[in-house]
BAVEXKOL-5322 format. One line per field, with one value per residue: x, y, z of N, C-alpha, C in turn; residue in three letters; residue number from 0. Coordinates in steps of 0.1 Angstrom, whole numbers, plus 5000, padded with zeros to 4 digits. Example, Ala and Ser with C-alpha at 12.3 -4.5 7.8 and 13.67 -1.06 7.14 Angstrom:
BEGIN
n_px = 5132, 5128 .
n_py = 4943, 4978 .
n_pz = 5078, 5071 .
ca_px = 5123, 5137 .
ca_py = 4955, 4989 .
ca_pz = 5078, 5071 .
c_px = 5132, 5129 .
c_py = 4967, 5000 .
c_pz = 5078, 5079 .
code = ALA, SER .
pos = 0, 1 .
//
This chain:
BEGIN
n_px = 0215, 0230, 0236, 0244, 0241, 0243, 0233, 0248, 0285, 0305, 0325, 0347, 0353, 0341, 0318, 0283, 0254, 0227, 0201, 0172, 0158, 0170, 0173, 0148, 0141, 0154, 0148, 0118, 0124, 0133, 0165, 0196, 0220, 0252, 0274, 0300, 0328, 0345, 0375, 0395, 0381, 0375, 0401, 0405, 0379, 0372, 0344, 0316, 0335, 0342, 0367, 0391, 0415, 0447, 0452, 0447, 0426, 0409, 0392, 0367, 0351, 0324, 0309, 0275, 0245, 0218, 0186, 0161, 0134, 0142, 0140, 0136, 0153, 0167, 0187, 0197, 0217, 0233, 0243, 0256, 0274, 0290, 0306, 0318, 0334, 0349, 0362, 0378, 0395, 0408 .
n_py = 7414, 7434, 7437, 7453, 7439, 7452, 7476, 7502, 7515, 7506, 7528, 7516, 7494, 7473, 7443, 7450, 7451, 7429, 7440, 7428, 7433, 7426, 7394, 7386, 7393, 7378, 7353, 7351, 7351, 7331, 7327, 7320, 7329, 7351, 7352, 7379, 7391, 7417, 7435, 7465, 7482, 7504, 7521, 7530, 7550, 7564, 7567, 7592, 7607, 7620, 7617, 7602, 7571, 7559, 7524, 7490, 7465, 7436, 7407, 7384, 7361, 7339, 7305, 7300, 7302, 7280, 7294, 7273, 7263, 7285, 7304, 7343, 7349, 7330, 7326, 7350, 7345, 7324, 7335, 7357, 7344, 7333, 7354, 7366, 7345, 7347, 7370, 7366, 7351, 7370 .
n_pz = 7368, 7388, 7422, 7459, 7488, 7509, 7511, 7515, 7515, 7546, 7570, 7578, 7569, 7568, 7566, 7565, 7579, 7556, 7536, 7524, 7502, 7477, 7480, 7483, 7459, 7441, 7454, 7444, 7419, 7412, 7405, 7406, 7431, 7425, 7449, 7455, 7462, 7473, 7478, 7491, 7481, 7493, 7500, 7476, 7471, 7492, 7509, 7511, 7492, 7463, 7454, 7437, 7440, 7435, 7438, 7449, 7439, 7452, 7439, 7444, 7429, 7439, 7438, 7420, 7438, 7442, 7440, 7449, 7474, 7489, 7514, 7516, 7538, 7546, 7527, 7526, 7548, 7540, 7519, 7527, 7547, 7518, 7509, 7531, 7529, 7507, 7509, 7535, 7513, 7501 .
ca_px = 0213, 0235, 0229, 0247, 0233, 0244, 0226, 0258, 0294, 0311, 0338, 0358, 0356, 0334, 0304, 0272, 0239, 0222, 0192, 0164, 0149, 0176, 0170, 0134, 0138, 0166, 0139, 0107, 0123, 0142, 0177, 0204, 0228, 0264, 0281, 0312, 0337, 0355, 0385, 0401, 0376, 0374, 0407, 0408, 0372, 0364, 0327, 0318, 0344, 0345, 0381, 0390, 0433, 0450, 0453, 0447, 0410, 0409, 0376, 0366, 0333, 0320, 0303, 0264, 0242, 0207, 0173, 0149, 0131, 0149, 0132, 0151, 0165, 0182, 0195, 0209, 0229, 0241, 0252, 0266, 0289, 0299, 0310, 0326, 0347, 0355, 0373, 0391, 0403, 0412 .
ca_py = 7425, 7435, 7443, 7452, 7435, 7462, 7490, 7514, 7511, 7512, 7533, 7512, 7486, 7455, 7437, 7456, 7440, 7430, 7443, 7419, 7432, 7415, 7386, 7386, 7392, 7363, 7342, 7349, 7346, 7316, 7329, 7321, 7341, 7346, 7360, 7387, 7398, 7431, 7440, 7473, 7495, 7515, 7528, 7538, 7558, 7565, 7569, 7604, 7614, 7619, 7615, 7580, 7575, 7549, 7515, 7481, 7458, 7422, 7409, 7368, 7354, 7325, 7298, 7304, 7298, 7282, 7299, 7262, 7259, 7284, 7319, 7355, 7353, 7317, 7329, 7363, 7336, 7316, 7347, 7364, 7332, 7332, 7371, 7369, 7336, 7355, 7380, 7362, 7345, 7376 .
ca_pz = 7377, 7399, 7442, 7471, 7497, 7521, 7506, 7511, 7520, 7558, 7568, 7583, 7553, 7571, 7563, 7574, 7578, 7543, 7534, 7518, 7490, 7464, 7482, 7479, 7442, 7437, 7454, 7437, 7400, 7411, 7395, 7414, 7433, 7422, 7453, 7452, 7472, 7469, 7489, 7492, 7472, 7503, 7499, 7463, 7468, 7505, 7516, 7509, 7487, 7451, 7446, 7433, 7444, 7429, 7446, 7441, 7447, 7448, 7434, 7444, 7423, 7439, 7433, 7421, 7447, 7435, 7452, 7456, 7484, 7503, 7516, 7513, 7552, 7549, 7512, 7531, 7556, 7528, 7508, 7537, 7547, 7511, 7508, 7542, 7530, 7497, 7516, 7537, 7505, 7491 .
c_px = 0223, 0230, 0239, 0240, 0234, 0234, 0238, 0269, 0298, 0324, 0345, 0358, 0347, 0321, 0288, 0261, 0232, 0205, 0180, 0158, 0153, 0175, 0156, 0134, 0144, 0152, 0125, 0110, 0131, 0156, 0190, 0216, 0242, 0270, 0294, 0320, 0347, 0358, 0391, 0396, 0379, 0386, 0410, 0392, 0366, 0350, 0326, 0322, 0341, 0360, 0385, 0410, 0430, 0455, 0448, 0432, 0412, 0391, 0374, 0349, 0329, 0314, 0287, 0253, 0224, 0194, 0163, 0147, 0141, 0136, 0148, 0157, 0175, 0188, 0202, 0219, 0235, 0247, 0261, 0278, 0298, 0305, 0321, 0337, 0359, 0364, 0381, 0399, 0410, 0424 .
c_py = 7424, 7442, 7442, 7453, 7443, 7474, 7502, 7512, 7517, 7522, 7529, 7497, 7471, 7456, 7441, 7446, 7443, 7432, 7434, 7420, 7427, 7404, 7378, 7384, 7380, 7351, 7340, 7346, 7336, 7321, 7328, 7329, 7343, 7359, 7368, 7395, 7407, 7435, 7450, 7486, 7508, 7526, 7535, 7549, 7559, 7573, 7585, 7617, 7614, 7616, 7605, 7582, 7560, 7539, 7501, 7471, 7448, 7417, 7387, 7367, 7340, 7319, 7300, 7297, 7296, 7285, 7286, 7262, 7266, 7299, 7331, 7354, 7339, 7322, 7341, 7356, 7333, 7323, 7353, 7350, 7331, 7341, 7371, 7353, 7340, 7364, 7375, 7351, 7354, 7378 .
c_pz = 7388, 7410, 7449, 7483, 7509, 7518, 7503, 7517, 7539, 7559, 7571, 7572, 7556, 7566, 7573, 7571, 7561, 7546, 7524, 7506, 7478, 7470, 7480, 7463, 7437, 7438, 7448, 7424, 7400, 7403, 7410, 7416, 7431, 7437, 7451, 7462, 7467, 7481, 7483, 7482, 7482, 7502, 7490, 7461, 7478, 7506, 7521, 7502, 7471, 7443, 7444, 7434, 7437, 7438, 7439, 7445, 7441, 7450, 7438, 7441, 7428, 7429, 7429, 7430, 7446, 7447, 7459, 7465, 7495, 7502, 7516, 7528, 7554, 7536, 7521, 7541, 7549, 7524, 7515, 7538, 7535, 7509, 7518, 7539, 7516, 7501, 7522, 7529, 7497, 7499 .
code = UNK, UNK, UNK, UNK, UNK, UNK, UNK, UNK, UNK, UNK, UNK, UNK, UNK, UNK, UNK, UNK, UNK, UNK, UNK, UNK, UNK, UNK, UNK, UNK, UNK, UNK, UNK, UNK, UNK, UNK, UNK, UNK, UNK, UNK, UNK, UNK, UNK, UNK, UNK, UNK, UNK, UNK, UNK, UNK, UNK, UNK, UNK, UNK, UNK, UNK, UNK, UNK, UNK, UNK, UNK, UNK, UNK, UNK, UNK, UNK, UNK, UNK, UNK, UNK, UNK, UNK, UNK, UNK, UNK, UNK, UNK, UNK, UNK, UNK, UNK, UNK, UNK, UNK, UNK, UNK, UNK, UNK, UNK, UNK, UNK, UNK, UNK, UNK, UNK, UNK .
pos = 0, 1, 2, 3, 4, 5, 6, 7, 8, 9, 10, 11, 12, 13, 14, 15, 16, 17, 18, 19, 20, 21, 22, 23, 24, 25, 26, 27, 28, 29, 30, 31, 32, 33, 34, 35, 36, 37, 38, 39, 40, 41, 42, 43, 44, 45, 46, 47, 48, 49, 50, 51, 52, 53, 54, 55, 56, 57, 58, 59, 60, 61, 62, 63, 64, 65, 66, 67, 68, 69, 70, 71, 72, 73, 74, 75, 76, 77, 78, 79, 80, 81, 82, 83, 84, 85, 86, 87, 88, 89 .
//
């Protein structure tokens, strides 16, 4: 299953506050999380638009990140730190 933990994109291209309910789910079926980082969607399909322009998106798959013994608001820190280190690897 895929989730963006934002709910919907910014327009200026940063990391908005994540929303809990894939967190929640991650943690009650125990499956762990594979975070993802995607850079420069923003420019090839800006917020609003239908028009999709040609450009280029760098995609970084972490490492999977297992749920034990955590709850959904320390797993949304964790995930966040990994997303926001994905990016600046991209």
């Amino acid at each position: 299953m895929l989730i963006f933990p934002e709910g919907t994109r910014s327009v200026a291209g940063n990391l908005l506050p994540f929303k809990r309910g894939g967190f929640l789910l991650a943690v009650k079926s125990g499956v762990p999380v594979i975070p993802i980082s995607i850079k420069g969607a923003k420019d090839i399909m800006r917020k609003g638009s239908i028009l999709i322009r040609p450009g280029a998106v760098k995609v970084v798959i972490g490492k999977p990140i297992p749920v034990s013994d955590a709850d959904e608001k320390l797993m949304m820190e964790i995930v966040r730190k990994a997303i926001e280190g994905g990016l600046v690897a991209c």
